[in-house]
C-alpha positions in Angstrom: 6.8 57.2 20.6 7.4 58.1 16.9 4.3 56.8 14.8 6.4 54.2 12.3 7.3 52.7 15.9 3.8 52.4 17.4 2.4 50.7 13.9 5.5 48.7 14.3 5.0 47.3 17.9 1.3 47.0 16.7 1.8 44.9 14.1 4.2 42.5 15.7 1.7 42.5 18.5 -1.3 41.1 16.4 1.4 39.1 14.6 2.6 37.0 18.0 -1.2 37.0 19.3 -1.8 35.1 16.1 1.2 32.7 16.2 -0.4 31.4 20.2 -4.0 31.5 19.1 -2.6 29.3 16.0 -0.4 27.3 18.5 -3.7 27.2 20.7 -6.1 25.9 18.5 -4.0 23.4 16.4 -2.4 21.6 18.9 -2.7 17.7 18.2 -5.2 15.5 19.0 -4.4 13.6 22.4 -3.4 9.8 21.5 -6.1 7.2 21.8 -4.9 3.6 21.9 -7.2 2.6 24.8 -6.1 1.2 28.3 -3.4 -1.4 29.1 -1.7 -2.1 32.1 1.3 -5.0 32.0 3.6 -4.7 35.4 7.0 -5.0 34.8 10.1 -5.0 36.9 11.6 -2.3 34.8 12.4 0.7 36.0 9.1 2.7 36.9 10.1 5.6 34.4 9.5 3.5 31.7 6.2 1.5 32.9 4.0 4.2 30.8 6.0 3.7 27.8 6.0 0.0 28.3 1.9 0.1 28.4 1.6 2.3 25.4 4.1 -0.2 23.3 1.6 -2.8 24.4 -1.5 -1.1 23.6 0.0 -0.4 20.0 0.7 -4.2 19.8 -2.8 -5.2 20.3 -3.8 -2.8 17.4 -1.1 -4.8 15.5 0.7 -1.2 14.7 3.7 -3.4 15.0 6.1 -0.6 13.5 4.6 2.3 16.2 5.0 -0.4 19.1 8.8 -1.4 17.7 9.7 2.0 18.6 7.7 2.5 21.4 9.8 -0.1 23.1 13.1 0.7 21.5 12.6 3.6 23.4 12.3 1.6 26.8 15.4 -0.7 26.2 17.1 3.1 25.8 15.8 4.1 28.8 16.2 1.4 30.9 19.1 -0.9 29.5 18.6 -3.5 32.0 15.0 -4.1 31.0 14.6 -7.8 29.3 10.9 -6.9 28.6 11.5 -4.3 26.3 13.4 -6.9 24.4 10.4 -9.0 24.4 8.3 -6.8 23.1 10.4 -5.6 20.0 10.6 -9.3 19.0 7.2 -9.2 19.5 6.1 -6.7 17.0 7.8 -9.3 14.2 5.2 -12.0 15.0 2.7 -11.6 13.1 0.0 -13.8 14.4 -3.2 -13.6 12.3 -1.5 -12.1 9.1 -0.1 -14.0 6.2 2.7 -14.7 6.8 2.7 -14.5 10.4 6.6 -13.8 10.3 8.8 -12.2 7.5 12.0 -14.4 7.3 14.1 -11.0 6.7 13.2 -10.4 10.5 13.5 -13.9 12.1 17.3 -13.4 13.0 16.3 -9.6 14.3 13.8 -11.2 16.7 16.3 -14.0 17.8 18.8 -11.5 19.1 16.2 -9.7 20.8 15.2 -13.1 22.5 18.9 -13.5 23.6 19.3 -10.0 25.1 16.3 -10.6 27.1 17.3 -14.3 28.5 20.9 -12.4 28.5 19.9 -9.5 30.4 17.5 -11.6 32.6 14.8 -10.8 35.2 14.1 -11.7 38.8 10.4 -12.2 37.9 9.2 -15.6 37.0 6.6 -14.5 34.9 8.3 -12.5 32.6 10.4 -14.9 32.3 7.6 -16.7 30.7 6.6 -14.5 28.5 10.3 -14.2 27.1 10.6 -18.0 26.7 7.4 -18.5 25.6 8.1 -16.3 23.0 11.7 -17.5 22.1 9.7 -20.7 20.7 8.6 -19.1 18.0 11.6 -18.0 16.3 13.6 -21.0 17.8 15.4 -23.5 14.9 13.2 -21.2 12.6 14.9 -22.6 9.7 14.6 -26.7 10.6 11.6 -26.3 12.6 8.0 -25.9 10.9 6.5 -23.1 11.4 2.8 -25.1 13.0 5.0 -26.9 14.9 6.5 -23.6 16.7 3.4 -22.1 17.2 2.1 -25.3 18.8 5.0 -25.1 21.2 4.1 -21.3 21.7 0.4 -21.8 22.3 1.0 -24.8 25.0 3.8 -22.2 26.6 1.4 -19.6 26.9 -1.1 -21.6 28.1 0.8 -22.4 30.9 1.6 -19.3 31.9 -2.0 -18.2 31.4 -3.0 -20.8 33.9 -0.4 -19.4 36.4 -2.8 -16.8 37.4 -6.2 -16.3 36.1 -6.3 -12.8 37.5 -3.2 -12.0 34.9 -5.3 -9.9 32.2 -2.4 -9.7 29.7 -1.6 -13.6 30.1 -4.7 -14.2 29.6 -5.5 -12.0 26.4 -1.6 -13.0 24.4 -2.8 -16.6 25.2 -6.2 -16.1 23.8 -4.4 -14.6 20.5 -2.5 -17.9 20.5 -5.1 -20.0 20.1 -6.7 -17.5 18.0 -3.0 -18.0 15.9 -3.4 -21.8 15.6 -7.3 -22.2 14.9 -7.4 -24.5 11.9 -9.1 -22.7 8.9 -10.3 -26.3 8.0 -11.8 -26.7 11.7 -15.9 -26.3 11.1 -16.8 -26.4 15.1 -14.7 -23.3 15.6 -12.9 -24.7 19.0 -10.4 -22.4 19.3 -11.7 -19.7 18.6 -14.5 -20.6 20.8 -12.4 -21.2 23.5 -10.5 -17.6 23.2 -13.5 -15.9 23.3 -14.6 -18.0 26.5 -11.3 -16.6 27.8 -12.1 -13.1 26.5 -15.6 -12.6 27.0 -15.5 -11.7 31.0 -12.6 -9.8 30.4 -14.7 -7.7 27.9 -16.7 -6.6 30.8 -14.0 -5.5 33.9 -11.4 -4.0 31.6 -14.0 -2.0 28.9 -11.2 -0.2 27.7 -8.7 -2.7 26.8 -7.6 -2.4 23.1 -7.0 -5.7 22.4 -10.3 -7.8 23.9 -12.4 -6.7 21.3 -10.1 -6.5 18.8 -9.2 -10.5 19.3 -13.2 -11.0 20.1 -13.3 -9.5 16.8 -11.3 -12.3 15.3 -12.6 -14.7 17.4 -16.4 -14.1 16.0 -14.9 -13.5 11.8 -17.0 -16.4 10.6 -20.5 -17.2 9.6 -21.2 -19.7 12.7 -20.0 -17.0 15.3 -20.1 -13.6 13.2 -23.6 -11.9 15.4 -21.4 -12.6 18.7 -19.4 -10.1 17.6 -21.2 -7.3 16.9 -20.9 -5.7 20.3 -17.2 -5.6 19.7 -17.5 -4.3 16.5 -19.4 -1.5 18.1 -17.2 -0.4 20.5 -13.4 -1.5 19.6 -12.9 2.1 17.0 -13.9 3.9 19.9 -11.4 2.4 22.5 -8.4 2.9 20.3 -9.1 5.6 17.2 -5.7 6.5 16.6 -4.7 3.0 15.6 -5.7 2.7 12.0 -6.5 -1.5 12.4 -8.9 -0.7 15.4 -10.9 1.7 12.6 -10.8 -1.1 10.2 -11.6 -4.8 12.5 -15.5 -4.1 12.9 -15.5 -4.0 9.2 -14.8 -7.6 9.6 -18.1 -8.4 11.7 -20.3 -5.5 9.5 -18.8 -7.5 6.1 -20.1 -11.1 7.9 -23.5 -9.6 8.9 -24.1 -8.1 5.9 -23.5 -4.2 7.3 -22.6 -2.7 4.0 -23.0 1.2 5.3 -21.2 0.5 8.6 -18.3 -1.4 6.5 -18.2 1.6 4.8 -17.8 4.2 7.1 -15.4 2.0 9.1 -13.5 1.6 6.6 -13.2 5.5 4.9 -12.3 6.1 8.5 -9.3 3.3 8.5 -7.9 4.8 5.0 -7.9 8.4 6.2 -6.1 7.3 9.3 -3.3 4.9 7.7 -3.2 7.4 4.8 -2.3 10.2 7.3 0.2 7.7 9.2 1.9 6.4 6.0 0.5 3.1 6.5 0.5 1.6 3.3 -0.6 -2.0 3.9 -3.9 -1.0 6.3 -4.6 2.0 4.0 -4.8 -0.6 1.2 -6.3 -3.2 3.6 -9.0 -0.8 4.3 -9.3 -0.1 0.5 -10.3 -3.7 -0.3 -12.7 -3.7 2.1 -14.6 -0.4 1.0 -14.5 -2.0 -2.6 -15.9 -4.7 -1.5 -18.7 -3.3 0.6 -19.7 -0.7 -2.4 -20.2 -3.4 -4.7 -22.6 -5.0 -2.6 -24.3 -1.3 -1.9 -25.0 -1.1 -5.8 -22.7 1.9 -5.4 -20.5 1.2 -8.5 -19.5 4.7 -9.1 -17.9 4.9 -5.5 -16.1 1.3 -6.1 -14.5 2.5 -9.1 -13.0 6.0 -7.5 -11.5 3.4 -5.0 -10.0 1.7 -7.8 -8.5 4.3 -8.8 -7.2 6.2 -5.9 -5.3 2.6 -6.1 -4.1 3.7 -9.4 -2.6 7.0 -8.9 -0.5 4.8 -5.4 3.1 4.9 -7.2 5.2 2.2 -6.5 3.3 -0.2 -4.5 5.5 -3.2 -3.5 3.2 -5.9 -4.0 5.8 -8.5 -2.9 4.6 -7.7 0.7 1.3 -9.8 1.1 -0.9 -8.0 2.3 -0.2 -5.2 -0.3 -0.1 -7.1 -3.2 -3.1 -8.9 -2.4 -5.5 -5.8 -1.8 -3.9 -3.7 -4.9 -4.7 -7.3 -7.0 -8.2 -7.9 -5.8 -9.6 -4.7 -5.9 -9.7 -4.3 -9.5 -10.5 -7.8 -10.1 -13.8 -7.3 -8.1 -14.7 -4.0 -9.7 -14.2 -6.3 -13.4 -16.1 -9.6 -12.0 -18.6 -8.9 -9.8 -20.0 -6.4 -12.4 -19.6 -9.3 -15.1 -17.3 -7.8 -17.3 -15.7 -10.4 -18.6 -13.7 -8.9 -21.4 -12.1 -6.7 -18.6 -11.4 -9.4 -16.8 -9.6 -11.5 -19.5 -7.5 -8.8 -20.3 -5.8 -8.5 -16.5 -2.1 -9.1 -16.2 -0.7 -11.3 -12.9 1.2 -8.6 -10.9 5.2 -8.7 -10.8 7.2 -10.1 -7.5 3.9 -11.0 -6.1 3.7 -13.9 -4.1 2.0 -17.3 -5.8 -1.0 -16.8 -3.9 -1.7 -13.5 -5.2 -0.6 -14.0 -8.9 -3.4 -17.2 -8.6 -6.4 -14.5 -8.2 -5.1 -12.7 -11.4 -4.7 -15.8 -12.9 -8.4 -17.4 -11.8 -9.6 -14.2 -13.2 -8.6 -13.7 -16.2 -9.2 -17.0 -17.0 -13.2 -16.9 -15.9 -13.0 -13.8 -18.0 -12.3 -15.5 -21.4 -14.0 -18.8 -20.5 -17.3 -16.8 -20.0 -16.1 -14.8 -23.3 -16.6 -18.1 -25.1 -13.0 -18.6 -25.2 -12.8 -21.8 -23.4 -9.4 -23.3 -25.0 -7.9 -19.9 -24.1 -9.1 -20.2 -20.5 -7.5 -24.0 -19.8 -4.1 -22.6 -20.4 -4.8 -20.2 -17.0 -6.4 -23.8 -15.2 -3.1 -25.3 -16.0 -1.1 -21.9 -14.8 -3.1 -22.6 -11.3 -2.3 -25.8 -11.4 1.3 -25.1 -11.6 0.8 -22.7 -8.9 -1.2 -25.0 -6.8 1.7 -27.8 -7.1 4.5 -24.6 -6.1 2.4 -23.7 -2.9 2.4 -27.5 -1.6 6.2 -27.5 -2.0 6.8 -24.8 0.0 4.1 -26.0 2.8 1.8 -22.9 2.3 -1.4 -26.2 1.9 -3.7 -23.4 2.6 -2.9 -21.3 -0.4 -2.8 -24.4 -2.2 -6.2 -25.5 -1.3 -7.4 -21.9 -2.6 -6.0 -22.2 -5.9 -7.2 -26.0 -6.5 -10.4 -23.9 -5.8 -9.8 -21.4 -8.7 -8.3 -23.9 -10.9 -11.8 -25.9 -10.9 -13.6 -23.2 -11.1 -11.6 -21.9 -14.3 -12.3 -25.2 -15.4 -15.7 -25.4 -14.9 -16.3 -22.2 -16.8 -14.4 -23.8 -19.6 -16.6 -26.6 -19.9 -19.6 -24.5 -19.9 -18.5 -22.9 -23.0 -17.4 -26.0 -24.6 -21.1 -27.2 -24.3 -20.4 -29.8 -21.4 -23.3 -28.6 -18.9 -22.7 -32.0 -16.8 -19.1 -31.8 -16.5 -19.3 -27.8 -15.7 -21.5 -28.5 -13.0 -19.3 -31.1 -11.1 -16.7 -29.3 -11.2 -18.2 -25.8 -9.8 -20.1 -27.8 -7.1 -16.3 -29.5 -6.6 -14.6 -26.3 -6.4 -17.9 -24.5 -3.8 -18.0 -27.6 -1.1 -14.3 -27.4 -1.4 -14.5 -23.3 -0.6 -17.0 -23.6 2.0 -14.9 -26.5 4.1 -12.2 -24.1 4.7 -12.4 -20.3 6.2 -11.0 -17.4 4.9 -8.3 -15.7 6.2 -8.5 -12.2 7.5 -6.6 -10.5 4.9 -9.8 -10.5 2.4 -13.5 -9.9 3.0 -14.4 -12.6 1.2 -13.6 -14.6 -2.2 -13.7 -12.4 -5.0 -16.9 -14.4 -5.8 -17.9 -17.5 -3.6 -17.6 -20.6 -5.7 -21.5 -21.8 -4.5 -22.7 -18.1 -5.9 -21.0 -19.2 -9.2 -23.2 -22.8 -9.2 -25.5 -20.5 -8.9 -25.0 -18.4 -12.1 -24.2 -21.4 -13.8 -27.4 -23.2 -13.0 -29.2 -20.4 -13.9 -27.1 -20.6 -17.4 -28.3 -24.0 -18.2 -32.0 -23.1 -17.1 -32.1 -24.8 -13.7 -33.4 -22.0 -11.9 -35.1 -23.8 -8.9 -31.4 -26.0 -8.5 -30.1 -22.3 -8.8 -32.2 -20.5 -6.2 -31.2 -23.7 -3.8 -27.6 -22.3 -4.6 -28.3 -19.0 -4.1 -29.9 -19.5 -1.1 -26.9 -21.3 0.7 -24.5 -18.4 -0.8 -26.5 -16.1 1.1 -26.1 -17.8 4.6 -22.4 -17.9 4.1 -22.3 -14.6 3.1 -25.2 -12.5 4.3 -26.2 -9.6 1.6 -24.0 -9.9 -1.3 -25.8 -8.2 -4.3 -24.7 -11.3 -6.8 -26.4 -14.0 -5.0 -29.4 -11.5 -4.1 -30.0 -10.9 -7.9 -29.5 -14.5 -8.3 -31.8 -16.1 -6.0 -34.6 -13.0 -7.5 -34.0 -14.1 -10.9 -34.5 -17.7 -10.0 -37.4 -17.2 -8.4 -38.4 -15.4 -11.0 -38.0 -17.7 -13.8 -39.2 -20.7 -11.4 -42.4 -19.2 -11.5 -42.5 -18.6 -15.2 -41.3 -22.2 -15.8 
């Protein structure tokens, strides 16, 4: 063989042996989305698919599971369930809003298919008309009133047969669904995770048991509950970015700053890489959040602006525009740089709700400027909002910014030398805030109203009413830095005085 041949062959040799080792050693990462098995009368070939649609749903990657069981209704055309499950992944049930009213008539064609198409199994029958409640007269209907109908449905079903593991966990997220954030015993979400709890133990690798265990436990009366599911559910199901977020909620309640943290740097990564834009931001607030309360204020602000540098967020999706809102306000108030915080804009297209925190912020920022004529015209802004959010039935939201707007207002009277009147109003706004529960969208108010009575107690030189403020801030909210540095000052001063 002529030499220019032999170098030839040789070179092409090490060339190919390269390509398979490359091949060998990059292949990807097998999926993890834990274990779920949901019998179907489908055909068999698309049982696996079916599963992993449902797996995907319990980590609420509702786009990941839409296709998922697109691909079974193209398999199998006769199968109602995979109908079901793409109008599933529209029902939002613990986000805000639960369902996007673009998608409403999507997911009532899908219901029809299914009842069209039809199944000789009872039970999925169920589950299909169960479901069809929800999006049933959507536009005359209220929206409680539906999920009331949807909860009683599917705790019907779940009573059916207790040894059903998937009725009994989508029933559980029902009730979970229609807990009343105004509902201080819990009862529902006690009751879910009564349901959950002894299904934690036989199916240990079921995605969605901690995850709605998780949920169940995301307040201060139930949060230590939860930690064993916060410990385990990122490892059940790592390749759904929400599974690396939720024990953030439990670490945030408990006052686990460095676990928040690395659950959540794991959660951006993850929904960065999978083009996730609302959980990479979701996970962004969240890691804000938990380095302010670390002291780590150099870390908080790289956050910040990573968020920055995002191009063209649309923060007329919720859950978007409230992280890309918040986190910058946090970084500007729980600092106490109030200038910074009088100068921030409300965001464009955002909902009410989310133009109220910018509002509420800027306006604490020029009241405690000394600017209090400046800071009424943002209390009356609120109030306008507040009045909007009743009209459209969001009485939730509406609460929240009634919240802001006395707080804003107490401010105000602070610097217009009216220590009495300050005080009502902040202790107003703080029994008002800790009646009601946060929803899971935020870790937590940008600053709790009774951590404000707090700093405003200490203001007018009340330190021993303050550190009796500061104190109770700390039981609702385990280990944030303001109300630590609060309650040490008034300690402090007490013993001084």
């Amino acid at each position: 063989m002529p030499h220019r041949w032999r170098v030839l062959f040789t070179l092409l040799f090490i060339a190919s042996f390269g390509l398979a080792a490359q091949e060998a050693h990059e292949h990807k990462v097998p999926e993890a989305l834990g274990k779920v098995s949901f019998p179907i009368s489908c055909s068999p070939v698309v049982q696996q698919q079916f599963d992993r649609g449902v797996a995907l749903l319990h980590s609420f990657a509702y786009t990941a599971a839409e296709n998922a069981f697109h691909g079974v209704a193209e398999e199998d055309r006769r199968c109602a369930m995979a109908h079901w499950g793409i109008a599933m992944t529209h029902f939002h049930q613990l986000w805000d809003p639960p369902i996007l009213t673009a998608t409403i008539s999507i997911a009532q064609q899908e219901i029809q298919w299914a009842q069209q198409i039809g199944t000789s199994s009872e039970r999925e029958r169920q589950f299909i008309n169960a479901l069809g409640l929800i999006y049933q007269e959507a536009a005359t209907v209220p929206y409680p009133t539906r999920l009331l109908n949807y909860e009683l449905a599917m705790s019907s079903l779940a009573a059916k047969d207790r040894k059903d593991t998937e009725a009994q966990v989508f029933y559980a997220l029902a009730l979970l669904a229609n807990a009343s954030p105004t509902d201080q015993t819990h009862a529902k979400q006690k009751q879910a995770a009564d349901l959950l709890e002894p299904l934690y133990h036989a199916y240990p690798e079921h995605p969605g048991i901690p995850h709605y265990l998780i949920h169940a436990y995301d307040n201060a009366e139930l949060a230590p509950r939860g930690l064993a599911a916060a410990r385990v559910y990122s490892t059940i199901a790592p390749s759904a970015p929400h599974a690396l977020h939720m024990p953030s909620h439990i670490f945030t309640r408990l006052g686990l700053w460095q676990d928040s943290i690395a659950s959540n740097l794991a959660a951006r990564d993850a929904a960065h890489r999978q083009s996730d834009t609302g959980e990479e931001l979701h996970a962004m607030d969240y890691l804000v959040y938990a380095y302010l309360q670390s002291g780590r204020n150099t870390e908080a602000f790289e956050v910040v602006q990573q968020l920055k540098n995002m191009p063209e967020l649309n923060t007329g999706n919720f859950k978007i525009g409230y992280a890309a809102t918040a986190m910058p306000i946090r970084y500007a108030l729980e600092r106490g740089q109030w200038a910074d915080a009088a100068s921030i804009l409300p965001p464009t297209a955002a909902p009410p709700q989310v133009v109220a925190i910018a509002v509420w912020a800027r306006g604490v920022g020029l009241a405690r400027s000394a600017r209090a004529s400046e800071a009424l015209r943002e209390s009356d802004k609120l109030a306008q909002i507040e009045q909007q959010l009743h009209t459209s039935g969001n009485d939730y939201w509406a609460t929240q910014a009634a919240i802001l707007r006395r707080e804003v207002m107490a401010w105000s009277a602070q610097a217009d030398r009216k220590p009495e009147e300050a005080v009502a109003l902040m202790r107003e706004a703080a029994d008002k805030e800790d009646a009601i529960e946060k929803l899971p969208v935020t870790p937590g108010p940008i600053v709790p109203g009774r951590e404000q009575l707090g700093d405003l107690l200490l203001e007018q030189n009340y330190p021993g009413l303050a550190f009796k403020e500061f104190q109770t801030a700390l039981v609702n909210a385990p280990g944030r830095r303001g109300a630590l540095e609060g309650a040490a000052r008034a300690a402090e001063l007490s013993r001084q005085k």
